[in-house]
N, C-alpha and C positions, 0 to 999 in steps of 0.2 A: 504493500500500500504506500502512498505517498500522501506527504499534507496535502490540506485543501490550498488552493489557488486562487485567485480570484473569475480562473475557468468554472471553478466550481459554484459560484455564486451566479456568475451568467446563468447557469443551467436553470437553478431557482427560480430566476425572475431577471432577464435581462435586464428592466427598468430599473430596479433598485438595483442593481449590480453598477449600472452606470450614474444613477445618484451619490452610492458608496462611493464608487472610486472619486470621484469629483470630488468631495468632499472631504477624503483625509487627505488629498493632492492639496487642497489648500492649507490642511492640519499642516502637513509637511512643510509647507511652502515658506513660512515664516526666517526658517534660518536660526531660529533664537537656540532652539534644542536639537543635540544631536539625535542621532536614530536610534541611539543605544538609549537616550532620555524620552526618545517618546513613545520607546519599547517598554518601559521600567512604566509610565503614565497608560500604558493601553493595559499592561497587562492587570497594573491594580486596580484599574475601572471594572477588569471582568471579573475580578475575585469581588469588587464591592456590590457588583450588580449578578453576583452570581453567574453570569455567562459564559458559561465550561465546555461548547459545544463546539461547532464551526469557527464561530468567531477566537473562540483561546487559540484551539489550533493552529491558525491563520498569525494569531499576535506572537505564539510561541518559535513560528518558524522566522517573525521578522524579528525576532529578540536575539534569533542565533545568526541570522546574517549579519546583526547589530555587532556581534562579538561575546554577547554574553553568552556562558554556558549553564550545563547543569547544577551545576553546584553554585552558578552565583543565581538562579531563580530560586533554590531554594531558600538560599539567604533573602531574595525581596520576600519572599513568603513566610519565614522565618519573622524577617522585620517589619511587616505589617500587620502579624497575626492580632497583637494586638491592640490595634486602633481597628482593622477592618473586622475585628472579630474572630477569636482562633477558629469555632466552625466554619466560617468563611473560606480563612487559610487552608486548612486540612480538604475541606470539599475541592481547594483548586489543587493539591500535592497530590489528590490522588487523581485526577482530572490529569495533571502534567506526567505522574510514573504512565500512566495508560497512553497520554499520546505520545511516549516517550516507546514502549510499547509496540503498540499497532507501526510504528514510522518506524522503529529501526534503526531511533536516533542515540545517539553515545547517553548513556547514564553517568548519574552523581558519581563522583569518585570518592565521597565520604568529605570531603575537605570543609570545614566548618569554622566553629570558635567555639573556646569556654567556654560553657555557660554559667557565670556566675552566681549560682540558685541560692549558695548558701553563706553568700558576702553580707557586708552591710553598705549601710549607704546607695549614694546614684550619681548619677552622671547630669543630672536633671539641674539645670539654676537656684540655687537656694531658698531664693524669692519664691521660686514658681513651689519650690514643697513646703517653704512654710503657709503659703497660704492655702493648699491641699489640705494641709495637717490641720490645719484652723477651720479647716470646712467638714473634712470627717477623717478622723486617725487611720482606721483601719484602709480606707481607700487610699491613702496617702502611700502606707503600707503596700499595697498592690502595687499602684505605681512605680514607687524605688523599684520593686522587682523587675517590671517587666523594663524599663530604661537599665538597671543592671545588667539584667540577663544579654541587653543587645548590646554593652558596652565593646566588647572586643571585634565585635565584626566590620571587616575591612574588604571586602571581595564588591559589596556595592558603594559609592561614595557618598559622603556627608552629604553633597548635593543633591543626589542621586534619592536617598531618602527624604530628604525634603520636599525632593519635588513627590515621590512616593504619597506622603504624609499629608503635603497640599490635596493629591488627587482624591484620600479617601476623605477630607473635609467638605470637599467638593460634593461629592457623590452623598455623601450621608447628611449633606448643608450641616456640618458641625464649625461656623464662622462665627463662633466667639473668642472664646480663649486658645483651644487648641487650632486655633485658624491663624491667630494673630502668634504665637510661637513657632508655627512651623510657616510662616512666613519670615518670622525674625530669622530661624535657622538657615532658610535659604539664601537668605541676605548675607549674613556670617558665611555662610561658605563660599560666598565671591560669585555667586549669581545679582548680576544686575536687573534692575527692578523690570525692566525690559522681558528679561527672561523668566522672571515670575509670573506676569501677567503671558507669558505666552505660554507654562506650564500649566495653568486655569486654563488658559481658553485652549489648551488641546484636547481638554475634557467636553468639549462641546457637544462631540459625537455621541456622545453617551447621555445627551439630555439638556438642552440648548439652553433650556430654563432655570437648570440651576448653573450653570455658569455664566449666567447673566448675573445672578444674584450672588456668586462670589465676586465675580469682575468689581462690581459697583462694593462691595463691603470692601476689599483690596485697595480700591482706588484712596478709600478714607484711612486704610490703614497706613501703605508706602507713608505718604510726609512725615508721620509721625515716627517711622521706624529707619527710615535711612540716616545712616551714621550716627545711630543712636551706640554708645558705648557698650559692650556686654552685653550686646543682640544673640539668644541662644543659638550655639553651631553646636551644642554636644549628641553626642549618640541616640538620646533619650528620646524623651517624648515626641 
């Protein structure tokens, strides 16, 4: 067997196969993110929206022409798990061993990180746990974990997560606090605000509607957050 193509989408419905392509032709088109970052943003759109069928397939085969392999999707799956939700995650790992599977593409070679389960502390801003802690101890407690747990992973990049992190804010419209963080973190890892708002709106495919209404909360957030000092870049949240 071979991935699907975009031969295989003609077959469906020429009309929508020629709206589709039109339409991430422009996704692409901007320049601001490479193909390996709008591989890392399609793929977490389909773990947030659940979509493990045609479409992952299709995202998974433009993730390995991008350069990533198996072992670094399981790290975006790994470091999403928990913002997108670990059932979420697990539903797409076993989704990717299968189309991994059926195609006859290389598997994991096991290559990973520490998982710091039984540290103390996090990686997370200060600021950002005392005021978790002030809001409910035990959740705060969660927290420090799962930002510990991802502390040593290096195989995806700060940036890379961020933009990750943006996509499931996006998708799940969680543009309060975890919006305005992993917009700082973007910022701190030397994405210019240019390419933040092109990381949002490459999520358009996926629902036109709420990346209008991140665009516009983004817009209010950038002035207040560029070159602001001790803009989160850590591992965490």
């Amino acid at each position: 067997m071979t991935l699907p193509t975009q031969a295989t989408v003609r077959e469906l419905d020429p009309v929508l196969a020629e709206m589709a392509a039109a339409t991430f032709r422009l996704t692409r088109s901007s320049g601001k993110l490479t193909p390996r970052e709008l591989s890392v943003v399609n793929l977490v759109a389909d773990v947030c929206e659940q979509v493990l069928g045609m479409t992952f397939a299709l995202h998974v085969r433009a993730a390995l022409d991008s350069g990533l392999d198996a072992d670094d999707l399981r790290e975006l799956l790994r470091f999403i798990s928990y913002d997108s939700g670990y059932p979420a995650a697990l539903a797409a790992l076993e989704r990717l061993a299968e189309v991994e599977r059926d195609h006859g593409l290389p598997g994991p070679t096991g290559q990973g990180h520490e998982v710091n389960a039984d540290g103390t502390g996090s990686p997370l801003p200060e600021a950002m746990r005392a005021e978790v802690r002030a809001l409910d101890p035990d959740f705060a407690e969660y927290m420090d974990l799962q930002s510990r747990m991802r502390g040593g992973m290096s195989r995806i990049s700060v940036r890379e997560r961020a933009f990750a992190t943006l996509t499931v804010d996006v998708l799940y419209q969680t543009l309060q606090e975890s919006f305005r963080a992993h917009v700082g973190r973007a910022l701190g890892a030397g994405a210019a605000p240019s390419e933040v708002r092109a990381a949002v709106r490459a999520t358009a495919p996926f629902g036109m509607t709420r990346t209008w209404r991140a665009l516009i909360v983004l817009d209010a957030l950038l002035p207040d957050l560029e070159g602001r000092p001790g803009t989160p870049s850590a591992a965490g949240s």
